[in-house]
C-alpha positions as CSV (number, residue, x, y, z in Angstrom):
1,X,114.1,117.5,111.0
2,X,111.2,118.5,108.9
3,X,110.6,116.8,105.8
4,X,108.7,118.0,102.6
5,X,108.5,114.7,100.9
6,X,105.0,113.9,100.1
7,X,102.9,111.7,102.0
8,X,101.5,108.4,99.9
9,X,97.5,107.8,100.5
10,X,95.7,105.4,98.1
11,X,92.3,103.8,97.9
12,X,90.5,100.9,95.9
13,X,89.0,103.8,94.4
14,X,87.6,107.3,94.9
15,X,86.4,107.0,98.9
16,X,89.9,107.6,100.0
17,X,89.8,111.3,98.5
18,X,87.5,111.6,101.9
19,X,90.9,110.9,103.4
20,X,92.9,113.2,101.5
21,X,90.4,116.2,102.7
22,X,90.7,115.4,106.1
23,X,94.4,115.2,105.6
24,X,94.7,118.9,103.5
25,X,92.4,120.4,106.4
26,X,94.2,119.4,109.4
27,X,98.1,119.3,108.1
28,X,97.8,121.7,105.0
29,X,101.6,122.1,104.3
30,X,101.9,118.4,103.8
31,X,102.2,117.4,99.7
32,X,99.7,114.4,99.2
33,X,99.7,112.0,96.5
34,X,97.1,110.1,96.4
35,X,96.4,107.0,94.2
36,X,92.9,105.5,93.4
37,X,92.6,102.3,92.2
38,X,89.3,102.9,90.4
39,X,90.4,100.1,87.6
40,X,89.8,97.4,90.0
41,X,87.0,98.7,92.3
42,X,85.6,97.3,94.1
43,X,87.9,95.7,96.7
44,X,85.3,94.6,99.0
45,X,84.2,91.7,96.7
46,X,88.1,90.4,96.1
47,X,89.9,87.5,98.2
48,X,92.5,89.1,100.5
49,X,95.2,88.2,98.3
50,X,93.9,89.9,95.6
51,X,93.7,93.1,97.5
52,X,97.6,92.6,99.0
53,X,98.7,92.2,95.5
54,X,96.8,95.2,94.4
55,X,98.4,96.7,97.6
56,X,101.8,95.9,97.1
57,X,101.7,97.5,93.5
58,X,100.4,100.4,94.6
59,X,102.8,101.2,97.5
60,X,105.5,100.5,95.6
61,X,104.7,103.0,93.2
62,X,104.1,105.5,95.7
63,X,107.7,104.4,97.2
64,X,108.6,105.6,93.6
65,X,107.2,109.0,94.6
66,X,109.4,109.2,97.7
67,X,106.7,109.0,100.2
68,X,107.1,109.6,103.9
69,X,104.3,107.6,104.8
70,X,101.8,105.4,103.5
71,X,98.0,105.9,104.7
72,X,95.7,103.0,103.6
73,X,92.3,105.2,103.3
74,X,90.6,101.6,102.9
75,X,88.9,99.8,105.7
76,X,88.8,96.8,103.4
77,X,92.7,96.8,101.9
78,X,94.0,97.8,105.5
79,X,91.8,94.8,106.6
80,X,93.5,92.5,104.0
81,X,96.8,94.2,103.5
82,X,98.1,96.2,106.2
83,X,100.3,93.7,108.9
84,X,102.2,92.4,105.2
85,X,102.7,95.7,103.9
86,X,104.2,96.7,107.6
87,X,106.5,93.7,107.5
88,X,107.4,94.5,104.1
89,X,108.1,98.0,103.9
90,X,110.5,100.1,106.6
91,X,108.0,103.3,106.5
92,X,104.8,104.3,108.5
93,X,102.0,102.7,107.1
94,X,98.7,104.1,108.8
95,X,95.6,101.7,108.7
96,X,91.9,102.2,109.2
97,X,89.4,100.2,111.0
98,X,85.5,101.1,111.5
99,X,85.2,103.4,114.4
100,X,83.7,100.9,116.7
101,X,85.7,101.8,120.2
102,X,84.2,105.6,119.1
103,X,80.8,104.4,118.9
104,X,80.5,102.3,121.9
105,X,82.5,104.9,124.0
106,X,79.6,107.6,123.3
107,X,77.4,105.2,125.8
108,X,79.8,106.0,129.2
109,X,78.9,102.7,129.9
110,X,75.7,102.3,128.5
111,X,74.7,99.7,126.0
112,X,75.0,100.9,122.9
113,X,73.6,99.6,119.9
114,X,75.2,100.2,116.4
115,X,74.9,99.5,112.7
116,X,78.5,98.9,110.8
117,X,78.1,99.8,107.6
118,X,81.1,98.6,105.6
119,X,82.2,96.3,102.6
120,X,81.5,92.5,102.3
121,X,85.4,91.5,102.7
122,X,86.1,94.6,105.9
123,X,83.0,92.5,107.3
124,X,84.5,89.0,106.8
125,X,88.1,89.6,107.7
126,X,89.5,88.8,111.0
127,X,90.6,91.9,111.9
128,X,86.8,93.1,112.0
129,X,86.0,89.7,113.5
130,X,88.6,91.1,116.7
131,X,87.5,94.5,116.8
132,X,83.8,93.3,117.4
133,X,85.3,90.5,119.8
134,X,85.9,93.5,122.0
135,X,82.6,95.2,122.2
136,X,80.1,92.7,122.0
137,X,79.5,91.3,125.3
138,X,78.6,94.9,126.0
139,X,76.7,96.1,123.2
140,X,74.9,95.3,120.6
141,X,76.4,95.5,117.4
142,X,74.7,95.0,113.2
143,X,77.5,94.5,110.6
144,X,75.9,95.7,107.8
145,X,77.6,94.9,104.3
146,X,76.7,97.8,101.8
147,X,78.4,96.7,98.3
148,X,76.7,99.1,96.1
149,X,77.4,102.4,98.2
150,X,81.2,102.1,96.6
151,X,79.9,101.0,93.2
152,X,77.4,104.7,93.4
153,X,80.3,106.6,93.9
154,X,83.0,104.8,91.6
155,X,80.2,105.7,88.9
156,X,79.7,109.5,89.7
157,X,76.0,109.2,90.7
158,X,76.2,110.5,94.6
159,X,73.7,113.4,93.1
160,X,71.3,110.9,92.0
161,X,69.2,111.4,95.1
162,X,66.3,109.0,94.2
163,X,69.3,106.2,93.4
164,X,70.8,106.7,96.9
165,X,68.1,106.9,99.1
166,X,66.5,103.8,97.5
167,X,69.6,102.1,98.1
168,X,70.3,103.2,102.0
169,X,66.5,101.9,102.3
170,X,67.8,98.7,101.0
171,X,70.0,98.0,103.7
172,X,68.6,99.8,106.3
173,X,64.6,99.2,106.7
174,X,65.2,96.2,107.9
175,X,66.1,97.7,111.2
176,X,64.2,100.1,113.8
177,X,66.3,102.6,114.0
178,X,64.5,104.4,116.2
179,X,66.6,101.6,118.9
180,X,70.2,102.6,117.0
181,X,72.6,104.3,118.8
182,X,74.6,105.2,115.8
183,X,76.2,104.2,112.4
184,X,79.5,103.8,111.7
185,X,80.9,104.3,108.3
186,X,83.3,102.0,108.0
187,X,84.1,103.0,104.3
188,X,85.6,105.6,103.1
189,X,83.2,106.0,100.1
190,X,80.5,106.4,102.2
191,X,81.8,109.3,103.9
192,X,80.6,111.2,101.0
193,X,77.1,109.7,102.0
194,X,77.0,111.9,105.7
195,X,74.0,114.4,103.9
196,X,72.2,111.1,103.0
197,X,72.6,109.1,105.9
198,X,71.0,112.4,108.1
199,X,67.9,111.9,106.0
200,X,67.8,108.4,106.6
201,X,68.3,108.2,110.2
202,X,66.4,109.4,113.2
203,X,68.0,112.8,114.4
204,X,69.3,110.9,118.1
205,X,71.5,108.3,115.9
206,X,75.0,109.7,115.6
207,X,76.6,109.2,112.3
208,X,80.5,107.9,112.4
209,X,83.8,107.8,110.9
210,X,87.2,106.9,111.4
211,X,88.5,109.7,109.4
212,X,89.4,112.8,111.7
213,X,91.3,109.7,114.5
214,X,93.4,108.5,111.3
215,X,94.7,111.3,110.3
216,X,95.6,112.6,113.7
217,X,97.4,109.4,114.4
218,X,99.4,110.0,110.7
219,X,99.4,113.7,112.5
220,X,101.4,112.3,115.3
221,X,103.7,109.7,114.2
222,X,105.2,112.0,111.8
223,X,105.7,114.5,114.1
224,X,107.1,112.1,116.5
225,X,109.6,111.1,113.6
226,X,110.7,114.9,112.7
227,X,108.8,114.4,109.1
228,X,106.7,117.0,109.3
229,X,106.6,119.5,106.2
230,X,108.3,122.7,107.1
231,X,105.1,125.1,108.1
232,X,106.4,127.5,105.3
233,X,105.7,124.8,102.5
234,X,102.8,125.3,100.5
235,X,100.7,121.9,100.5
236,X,99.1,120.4,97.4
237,X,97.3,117.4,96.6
238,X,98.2,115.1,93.3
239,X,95.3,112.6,92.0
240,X,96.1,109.4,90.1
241,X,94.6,106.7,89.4
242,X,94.7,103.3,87.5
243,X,91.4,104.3,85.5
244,X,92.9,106.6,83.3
245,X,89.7,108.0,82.0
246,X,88.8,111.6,81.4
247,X,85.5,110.7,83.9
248,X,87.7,109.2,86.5
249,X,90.1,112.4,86.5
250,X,87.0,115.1,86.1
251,X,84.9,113.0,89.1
252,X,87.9,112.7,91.5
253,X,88.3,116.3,91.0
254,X,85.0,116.9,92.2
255,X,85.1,114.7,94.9
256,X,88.4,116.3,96.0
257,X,86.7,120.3,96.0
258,X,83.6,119.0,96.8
259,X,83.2,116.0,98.4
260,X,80.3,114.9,95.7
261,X,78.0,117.7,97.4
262,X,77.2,119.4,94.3
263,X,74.3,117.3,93.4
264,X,73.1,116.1,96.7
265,X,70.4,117.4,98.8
266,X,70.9,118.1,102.4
């Protein structure tokens, strides 16, 4: 039985509108309410029970909203937050994790060596500590904590091309990445960084993302559950945010249409 309830996506911030495009591309008759927690970005910096508490606020208002589903479009709150919100709440929740397995994978067996570009707390959390548990007896993997690629986009300066690159250079001199495989962006802010990061990096490093495999896992549970919108519904996406600034509004907007692109330089 399909259902045209909406589906609930929220962020720490504005990276999780990356999220919500991927979602309106691939299921576009799905309503989306996404919520952005610009008011107390960063999460990356925060103790993990600061980040469940933010959580569990925001889910429950989205429960308010009649969600279907919940997507966590945060490597760093699904890092912190997800197994409690699962235990607490009888609904799909869909997590992320840096695309790792992805990265690796593209070797066929071959040693891969890859950067992990994420947030301090993603980077610190067990559930990272696992994931790279996996992998690293067979490759070589950097965790690469990149705190002021959120705090760029939370402040509406992804066009600030000087800024950015200056910044990626910060983090990412210190490697020859000439020897990188590829980087995974294990943030959903810095999906909005993909034009930048091509710049940066040699043209045989592949650049990664989690965000096509989560929504086609959201894709499939619902489908499996018979919650599907009806393919006659017209989708639409609905922005809030706990910043309730005319700024926050006019730049989530922009991310939304755009993806930050206006300003940036391929």
């Amino acid at each position: 039985m399909a259902s045209s309830a909406p589906i609930g996506v929220f962020d720490s911030g504005l990276g999780g509108i990356s999220v919500v495009r991927e979602i309106r591309r691939e299921m576009p008759h799905e309503r989306i309410v996404f919520f952005g927690d610009s008011a107390h970005a960063p999460y990356g910096t925060k103790t993990p029970e600061q980040v469940r508490a933010l959580s569990e606020r925001i889910v429950e208002n989205l429960l308010a909203q009649d969600a279907k589903a919940i997507v966590i479009a945060c490597n760093t709150a699904t890092s912190a937050a997800a197994a409690a919100l699962r235990e607490r709440y009888d609904l799909p929740i869909i997590g992320m994790e840096p695309a790792l397995k992805v990265a690796c994978d593209r070797g066929h067996g071959k040693r891969q060596r890859v950067i992990v570009a994420a947030t301090p707390l993603t980077l610190r959390e067990r559930k990272f500590a696992a994931l790279m548990h996996r992998f690293e007896s067979d490759h070589t993997i950097f965790p690469q904590p990149c705190p002021d690629l959120v705090r760029i986009v939370e402040e509406g300066r992804l066009g600030d091309h000087d800024l950015v690159m200056r910044t990626l250079h910060g983090y990412f001199d210190r490697y020859d990445l000439d020897s990188i495989d590829a980087v995974v962006l294990g943030c959903t802010h810095f999906i909005f960084y993909r034009d930048y990061f091509r710049e940066l990096l040699p043209d045989g490093v592949a650049i990664i993302d989690g965000n096509a495999g989560t929504v086609h896992h959201l894709d499939v549970i619902l489908e499996s559950l018979g919650k599907l919108a009806p393919e006659t519904a017209e989708g639409c996406v609905t922005l809030e945010n706990s910043d309730p600034s005319p700024r926050v509004a006019a730049l989530a907007e922009e991310l939304l249409e755009t993806g930050g692109e206006g300003g940036q330089r391929a």
